[in-house]
Steps between C-alpha positions, in 0.01 A plus 500: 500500500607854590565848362671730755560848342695859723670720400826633589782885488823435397673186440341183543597138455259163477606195473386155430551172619209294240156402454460126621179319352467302817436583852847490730557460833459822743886467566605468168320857398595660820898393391476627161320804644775571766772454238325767236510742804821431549641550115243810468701677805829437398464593129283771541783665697697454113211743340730812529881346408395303247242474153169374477618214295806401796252524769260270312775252467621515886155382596481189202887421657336439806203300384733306282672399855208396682404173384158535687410712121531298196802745333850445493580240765259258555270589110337186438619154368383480159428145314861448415610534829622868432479806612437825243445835671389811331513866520384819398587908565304814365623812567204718478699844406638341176187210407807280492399106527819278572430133618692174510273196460594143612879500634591200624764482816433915560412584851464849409302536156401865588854627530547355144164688371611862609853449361262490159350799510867638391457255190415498155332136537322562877278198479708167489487128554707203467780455428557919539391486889789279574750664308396804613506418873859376450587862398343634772687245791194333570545154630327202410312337811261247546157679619331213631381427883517164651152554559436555104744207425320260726142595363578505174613143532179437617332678209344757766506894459664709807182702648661835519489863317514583158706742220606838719512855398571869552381826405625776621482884507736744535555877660504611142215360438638234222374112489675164489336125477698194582370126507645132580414172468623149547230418223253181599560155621516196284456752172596445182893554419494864377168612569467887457311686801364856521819577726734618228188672324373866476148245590657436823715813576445800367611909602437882334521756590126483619515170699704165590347178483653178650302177490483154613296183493380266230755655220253377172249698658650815531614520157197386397323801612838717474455624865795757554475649166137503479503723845769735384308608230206501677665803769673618182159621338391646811363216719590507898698226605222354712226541251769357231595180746149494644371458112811236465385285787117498403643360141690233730229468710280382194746287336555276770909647528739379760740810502579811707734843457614788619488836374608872610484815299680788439270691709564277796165299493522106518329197468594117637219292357451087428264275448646177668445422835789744659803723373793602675611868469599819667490859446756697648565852499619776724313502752545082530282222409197642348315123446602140500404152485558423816174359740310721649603317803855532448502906381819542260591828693 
């Protein structure tokens, strides 16, 4: 359990990389952690070209690419054998929720997502995802590993990292949320998670929210809404998340988020074992989940 909290001029970007309820090996979480350092610096650098909202989505491409994170390539094997990803975008300036809940065959659920927020219907599902991705050139794939393939045959879960995220922050001072997930393994066929929910990802022009870990639980409790309005009535972030995690804390939660404001504070908090995340900014990384051993610098 952790809440880290700084604060931050100019534009910022955190991302994600999930929540796992169990304990993983040291190299696993020093991989994830290199590769969020990695996709921090190189979208970061997007901050000035590009929106809030693109930016959010370069860093969920790259998640969705790294089968180490359960998004996109390499979500988990669900009890039909398939795999359903999900998405979500909020672009803080506007309060405009688009998500895209359970594709099937869609590497790249997030791309699909911020084409929505140009929609009349921006929250969509089956058979609208696939229809959809067809009109934007999308191709089908399969997303599984041979390492998922093989342990699902054996009815075992892949020990790994869980739904990803972004929030970022821009020179202007205007918020975006992103979050994706390759759902959980052996789950019910079309199983709804907080992913594609304002419980899961949420932005204002206050704050943006992404969250990951045991999806029930953070709608339950309505995590990424209930801290938005929290800083909108006048909390600080960190006395808003720190309040958040104590109502975790006592409720026996297995989650975690990330947070940033519009006045450049932030907050990376769980309540699971270990998160992976990094805050990046101008003047570099600013924290990380990488060992104290191994400094992500």
């Amino acid at each position: 359990m952790q809440l880290l909290a700084g604060t931050s001029e100019g534009p910022v970007l955190i991302v994600h990389g999930g929540a796992p309820s169990r304990i993983l090996e040291p190299e696993k979480v020093l991989s994830a952690a290199r590769s969020l350092e990695a996709i921090a610096e190189k979208c970061f650098r997007e901050l000035t070209p590009r929106s809030a909202c693109e930016v959010v989505v370069c860093a969920l491409e790259a998640l969705e690419l790294d089968p180490q994170f359960n998004a996109g390539r390499g979500g988990s094997i669900q009890s039909d054998g398939e795999i359903r990803v999900s998405a979500a975008v909020m672009d803080g300036s506007r309060q405009s929720f688009s998500g895209v809940i359970n594709a099937l065959c869609v590497k790249h659920p997030s791309v699909i997502a911020l084409s929505l927020q140009e929609r009349r219907s921006r929250v969509i599902s089956q058979p609208g995802v696939q229809a959809l991705a067809r009109e934007l050139n999308l191709p089908e794939e399969d997303l599984a590993t041979p390492e998922q393939l093989e342990t699902f045959r054996h009815r075992k879960e892949v020990g790994g990292f869980d739904t990803v995220g972004c929030v970022v922050r821009n020179g202007r001072g205007q918020l975006a949320a992103g979050t994706s997930t390759g759902g959980r393994s052996f789950e019910f066929p079309g199983r709804v998670s907080d992913s594609a929910t304002v419980a899961g990802n949420y932005a204002s022009e206050f704050v943006a929210v992404s969250a990951t870990g045991i999806g029930e639980e953070i709608v339950d409790d309505a995590l990424a809404a209930r801290l938005e309005t929290r800083c909108r009535d006048g909390m600080p972030l960190e006395q808003a998340a720190r309040r958040c995690f104590d109502e975790a804390v006592a409720r026996g939660r297995t989650y975690g988020w990330i947070a940033l404001h519009r006045n450049g504070d932030w907050v990376s908090a769980h309540t699971t074992p270990t998160m992976s995340f990094c805050v990046r900014s101008e003047k570099g990384t600013l924290a990380s989940s990488a060992p104290p051993s191994q400094p992500g610098r």
